[in-house]
N, C-alpha and C positions, 0 to 999 in steps of 0.2 A: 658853197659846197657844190662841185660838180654833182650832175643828172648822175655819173653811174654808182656815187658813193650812200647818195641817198636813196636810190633803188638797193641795193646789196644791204644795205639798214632794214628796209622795207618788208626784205623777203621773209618768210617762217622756215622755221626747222625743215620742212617739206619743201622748200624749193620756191613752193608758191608765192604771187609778193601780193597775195590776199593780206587786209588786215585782219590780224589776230583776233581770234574768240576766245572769250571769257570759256574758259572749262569747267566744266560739274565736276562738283563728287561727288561719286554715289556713296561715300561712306559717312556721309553724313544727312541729315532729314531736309527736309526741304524748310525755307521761311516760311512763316505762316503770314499768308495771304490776307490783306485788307479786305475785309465781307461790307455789302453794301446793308445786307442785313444782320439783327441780333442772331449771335449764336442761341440755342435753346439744345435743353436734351429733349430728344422726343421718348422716351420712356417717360420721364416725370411729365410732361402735357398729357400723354396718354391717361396717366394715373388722373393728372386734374381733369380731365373730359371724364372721367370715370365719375369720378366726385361730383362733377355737376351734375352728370347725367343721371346719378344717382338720385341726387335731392331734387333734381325736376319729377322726377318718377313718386313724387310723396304727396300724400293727403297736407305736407303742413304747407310746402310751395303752393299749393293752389288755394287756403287758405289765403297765407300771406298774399300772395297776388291779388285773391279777391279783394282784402281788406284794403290794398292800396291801391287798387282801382277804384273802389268805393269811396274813399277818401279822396282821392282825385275829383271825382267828379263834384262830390259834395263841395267842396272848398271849391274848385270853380263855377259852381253855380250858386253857390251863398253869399261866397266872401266879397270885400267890397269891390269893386271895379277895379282899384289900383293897386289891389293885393292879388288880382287873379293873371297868370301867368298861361293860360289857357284857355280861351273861350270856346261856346259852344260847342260848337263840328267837331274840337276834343281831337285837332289836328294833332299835335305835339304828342297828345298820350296816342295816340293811333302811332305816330313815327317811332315813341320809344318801345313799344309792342310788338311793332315791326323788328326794330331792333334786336331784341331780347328774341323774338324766333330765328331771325337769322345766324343770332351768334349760337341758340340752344340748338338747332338743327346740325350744324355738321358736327357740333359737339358732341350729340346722342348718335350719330353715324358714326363717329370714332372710335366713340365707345362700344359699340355694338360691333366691330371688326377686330378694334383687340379681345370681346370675348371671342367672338367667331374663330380667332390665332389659336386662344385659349382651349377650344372643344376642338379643335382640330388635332392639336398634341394630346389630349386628353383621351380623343376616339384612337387615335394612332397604337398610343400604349398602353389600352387598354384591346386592342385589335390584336398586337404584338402580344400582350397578356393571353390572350384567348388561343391564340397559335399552339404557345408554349403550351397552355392547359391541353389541346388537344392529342399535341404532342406526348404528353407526360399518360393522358389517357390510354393514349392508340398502344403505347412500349409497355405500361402496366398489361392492360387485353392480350398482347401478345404474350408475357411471361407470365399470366394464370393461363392463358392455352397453354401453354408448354407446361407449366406443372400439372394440368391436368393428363396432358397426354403420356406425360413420364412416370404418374402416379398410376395408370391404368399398369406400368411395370410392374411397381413396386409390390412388394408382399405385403397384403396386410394383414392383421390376426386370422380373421376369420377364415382368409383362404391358405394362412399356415395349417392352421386348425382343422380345416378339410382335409388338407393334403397330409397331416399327420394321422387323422383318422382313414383316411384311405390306405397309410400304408400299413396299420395297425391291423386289418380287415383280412389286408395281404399278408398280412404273415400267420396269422390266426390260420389263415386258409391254408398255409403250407405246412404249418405244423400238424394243421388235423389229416391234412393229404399223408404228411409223414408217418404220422399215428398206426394208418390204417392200410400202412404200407406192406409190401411181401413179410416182413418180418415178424407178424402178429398172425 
């Protein structure tokens, strides 16, 4: 095949004799990518560091711990030599102790940020709560002022009452005025 046939092959739409790229589309999702790690939900860990964090926080975990610490020690310091898995210095149970704080600690630190999430929404809408109430306060305050100040208009019995005895007083007075007029 001549050099100029296989060049004119070569070229793209655009003139350029780059080779061709694979083109996306965007209308559709992307593959899902090989993880080097397990997927997990982190809400449900959340929830489980709750749960531990929880039963570490009890009179019966420190029970239970006691008891199989205590047993521990006893079976390696009684049992026969070839049944003991532990000797003295109680290396092994010191490593698995270690353990068991290293996994309980960031565990109770997790737990302790999702309530921390928790009081943080709960202060929020409850803050937002308190707004509104004040709001609702401060418009009621001002529409009893306003009836107060509209009621200081209004007629009420007692100062109909006056004002009809006042004008009762005045006519009384013009009639005995009239009475005792040139005509008598």
């Amino acid at each position: 095949m001549p050099a100029d046939v296989e060049r004119e092959r070569a070229k793209t739409p655009g003139g350029s004799t780059a080779a061709p790229r694979h083109r996306v589309r965007l209308d559709l999702p992307r593959p899902t990518r090989r993880r080097l790690l397990p997927a997990y939900d982190p809400e449900e860990f959340g929830r489980f560091s709750e749960r531990i964090a929880r039963f570490l926080g009890t009179g019966r975990f420190i029970v239970w711990m006691t008891v199989l610490i205590i047993l521990w020690v006893l079976w390696n310091v009684f049992a026969p030599d070839s049944m003991r898995w532990d000797q003295y210095p109680f290396i092994f149970l010191t490593l698995m102790l270690s353990l068991q704080a290293s996994y309980a600690a960031p565990l109770i630190l997790l737990a302790q940020n999702r309530q921390d999430d928790r009081d943080r929404v709960t202060h929020e809408q409850d803050r937002k709560q308190n707004e509104r109430s004040i709001a609702d306060t401060e418009y009621l305050t001002r529409e009893v002022a306003s009836l107060r100040m509209n009621l200081g208009e209004v007629a009420t019995r007692d100062w109909i009452r006056s004002e009809l005895q006042d004008l009762l007083k005045e006519l009384e007075e013009r009639r005995d005025e009239g009475d005792a007029g040139p005509d008598r």
